[in-house]
N, C-alpha and C positions, 0 to 999 in steps of 0.2 A: 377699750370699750367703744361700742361703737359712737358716733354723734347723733342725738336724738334728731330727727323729723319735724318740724311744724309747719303745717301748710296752711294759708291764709288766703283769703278769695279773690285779691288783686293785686298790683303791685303796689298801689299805693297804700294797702292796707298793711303792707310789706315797710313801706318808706316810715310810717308813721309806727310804727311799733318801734323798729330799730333806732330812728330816730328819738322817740322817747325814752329809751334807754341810754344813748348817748350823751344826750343833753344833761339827763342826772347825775350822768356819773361825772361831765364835764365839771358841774357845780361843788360836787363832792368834792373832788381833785383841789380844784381854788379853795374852796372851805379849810380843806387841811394843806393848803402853801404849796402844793405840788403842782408841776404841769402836769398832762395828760396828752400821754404820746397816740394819736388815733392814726393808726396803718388806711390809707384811702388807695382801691383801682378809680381808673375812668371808666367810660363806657358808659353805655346805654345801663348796663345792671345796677348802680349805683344811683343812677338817679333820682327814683322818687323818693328815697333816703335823704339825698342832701337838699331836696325841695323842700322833704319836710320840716329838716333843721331849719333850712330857713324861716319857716313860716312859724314855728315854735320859736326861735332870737328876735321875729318881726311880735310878736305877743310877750313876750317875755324881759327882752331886751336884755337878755341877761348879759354877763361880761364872760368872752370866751379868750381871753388876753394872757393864757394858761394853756390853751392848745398848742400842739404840735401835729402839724401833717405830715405823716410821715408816706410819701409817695411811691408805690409799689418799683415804679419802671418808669425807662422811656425810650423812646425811638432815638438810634444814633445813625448818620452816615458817615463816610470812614473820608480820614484827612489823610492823606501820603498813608504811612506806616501805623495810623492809630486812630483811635475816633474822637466823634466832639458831636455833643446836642442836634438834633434837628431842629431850624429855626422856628423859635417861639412864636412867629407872628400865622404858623402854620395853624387851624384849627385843629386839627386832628395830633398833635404835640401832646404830652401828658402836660407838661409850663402853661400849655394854653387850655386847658380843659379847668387844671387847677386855680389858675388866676380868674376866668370867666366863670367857671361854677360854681367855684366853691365860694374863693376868697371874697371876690366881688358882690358876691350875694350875702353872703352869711354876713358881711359889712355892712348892708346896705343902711340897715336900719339902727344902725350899734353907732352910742356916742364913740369919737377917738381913743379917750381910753380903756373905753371895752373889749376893743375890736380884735382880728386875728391881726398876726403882725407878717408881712410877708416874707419876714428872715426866718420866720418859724413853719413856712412851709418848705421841706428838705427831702431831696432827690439826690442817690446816688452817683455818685461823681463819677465818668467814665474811663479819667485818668488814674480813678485808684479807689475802684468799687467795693475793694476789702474795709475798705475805713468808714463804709458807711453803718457794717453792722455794731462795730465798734464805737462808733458815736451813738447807734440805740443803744447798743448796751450801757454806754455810759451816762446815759439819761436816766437809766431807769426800764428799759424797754416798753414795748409797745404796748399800751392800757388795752384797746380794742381793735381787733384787725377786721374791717370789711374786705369781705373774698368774694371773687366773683369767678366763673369758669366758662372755659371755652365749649365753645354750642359741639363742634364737632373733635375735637381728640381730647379734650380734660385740660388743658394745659389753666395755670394761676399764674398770676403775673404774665411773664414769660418763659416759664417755665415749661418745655413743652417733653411729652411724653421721652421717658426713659431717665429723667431728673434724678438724680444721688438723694436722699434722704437727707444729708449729709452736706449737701451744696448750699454754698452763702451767696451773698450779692457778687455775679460777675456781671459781664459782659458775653450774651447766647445769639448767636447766629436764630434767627426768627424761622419756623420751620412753615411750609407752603400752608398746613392749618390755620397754623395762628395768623399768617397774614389775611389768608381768604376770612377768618373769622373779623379781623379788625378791618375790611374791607366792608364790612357790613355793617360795622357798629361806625365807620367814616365813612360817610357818603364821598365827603372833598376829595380821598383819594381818588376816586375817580375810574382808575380801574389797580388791578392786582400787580405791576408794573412800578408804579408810583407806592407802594407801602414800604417804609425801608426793610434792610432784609438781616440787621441786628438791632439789640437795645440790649440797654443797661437796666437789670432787675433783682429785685429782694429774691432769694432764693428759698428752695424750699425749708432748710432748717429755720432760716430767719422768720417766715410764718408760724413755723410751729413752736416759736421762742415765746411767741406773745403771748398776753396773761389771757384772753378771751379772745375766741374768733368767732364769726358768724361767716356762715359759706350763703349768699342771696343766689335762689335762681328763681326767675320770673319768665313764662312764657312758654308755647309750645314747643320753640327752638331748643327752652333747655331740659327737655324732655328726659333724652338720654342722658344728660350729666345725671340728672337726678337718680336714674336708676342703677345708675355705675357707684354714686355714691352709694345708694343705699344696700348694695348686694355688699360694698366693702364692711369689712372692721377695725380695718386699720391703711396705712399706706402702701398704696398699688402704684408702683412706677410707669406704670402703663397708660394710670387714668392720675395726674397730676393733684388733680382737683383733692381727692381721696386724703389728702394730709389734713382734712379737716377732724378725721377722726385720731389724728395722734396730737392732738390742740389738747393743751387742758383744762380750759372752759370753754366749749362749744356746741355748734347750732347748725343745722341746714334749715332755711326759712326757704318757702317757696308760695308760687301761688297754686290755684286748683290746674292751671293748666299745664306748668310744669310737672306736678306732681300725678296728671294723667286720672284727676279726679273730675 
């Protein structure tokens, strides 16, 4: 069936919805002793989401010391025969996106023992990427997955167009889209030269493991995702994005621009 539609009038009105669902369920989770594994992209599409979180923990102050971020991907460059992280002091790094956006903010205002803890934010290892879905799963899997998609071929995560239904966390060669698209969501890189040209990412079954997903697109740019998602009914290898409708509790949120209203 397919994923219903909601389209909302900005992003922020985007940030603060998702966001107030999050935040409840985070609470629920602690209420009943469990953590809450929440799946996070970077990029510009997530943002006014994790603004909003913050600005809901800065009024609330509630205790999120139950979270788990669970990190879609990240850029690697290749060592002799194998690879290893791109260094974290990089801005445009998923380590440095998560430490400065998320962690450091959602902190800012939370006494010590409230707080996210930084062992509980976790990224797929590059030396043995099979073991990270198996560490979700052995959590418990993923509570909430925020999804985001590429403006120009569909790709999630790093996923990019022709993706297995069937594919877990590896290690994917970045295709000329995905980089030109993250060329734009990172100014730092500078030009398309400078973006590396593999990473370590959640693959597509691992998305569709999780107990809810919300697929955000905000913006004219995500124009076309949005209409590729909505002509699908289920997963199109062609347009990545499209595994939102094989989710089994899930959402496309957009705003009017996106959704060409």
């Amino acid at each position: 069936m397919s994923a219903p539609v909601r389209v909302l009038p900005t992003p922020e009105a985007i940030g603060a919805d998702i966001a107030g669902r999050i935040v409840e369920k985070i609470d629920l989770a602690r209420d009943s002793g469990r953590r809450f594994l929440l799946g996070c992209p970077t990029g510009r599409t997530p943002r006014p989401i994790y603004r909003a979180i913050e600005e809901k923990l800065k009024a609330s102050r509630s205790d999120i010391s139950n979270v788990v971020l669970v990190m879609m991907d990240e850029y690697l460059i290749s060592v002799g025969e194998g690879f290893r992280y791109a260094p974290s002091e990089n801005p445009w790094t998923c380590h440095h996106f998560a430490r400065a956006e998320i962690l450091d903010r959602w902190n800012s205002s939370l006494p010590p023992r409230h707080q996210l803890s930084a062992d509980s934010v976790w990224f797929p290892n590059p030396k043995d990427p099979a073991r990270y879905d198996d560490e979700i799963d052995a959590a418990g899997g993923i509570d909430f997955f925020i999804l985001a998609s590429g403006a120009s071929d569909g790709h999630v995560a790093f996923n990019p167009p022709g993706s297995s239904r069937d594919s877990r966390t590896r290690i994917i060669a970045l295709s000329d889209e995905t980089r030109r698209d993250n060329l734009k969501t990172f100014p730092a890189f500078k030009s398309l030269d400078s973006v590396p040209r593999h990473g370590v990412s959640v693959g597509i079954a691992t998305i569709a493991a999780a107990k809810e997903c919300v697929m955000v697109a905000w913006g004219t740019g995500k124009r076309l995702t949005v209409e590729r998602m909505r002509s699908a009914s289920h997963y199109d290898p062609d347009w990545p994005a499209t595994i939102i409708h094989d989710c089994r509790t899930a959402e496309i949120v957009c705003d009017a621009d996106a959704a060409g209203e």
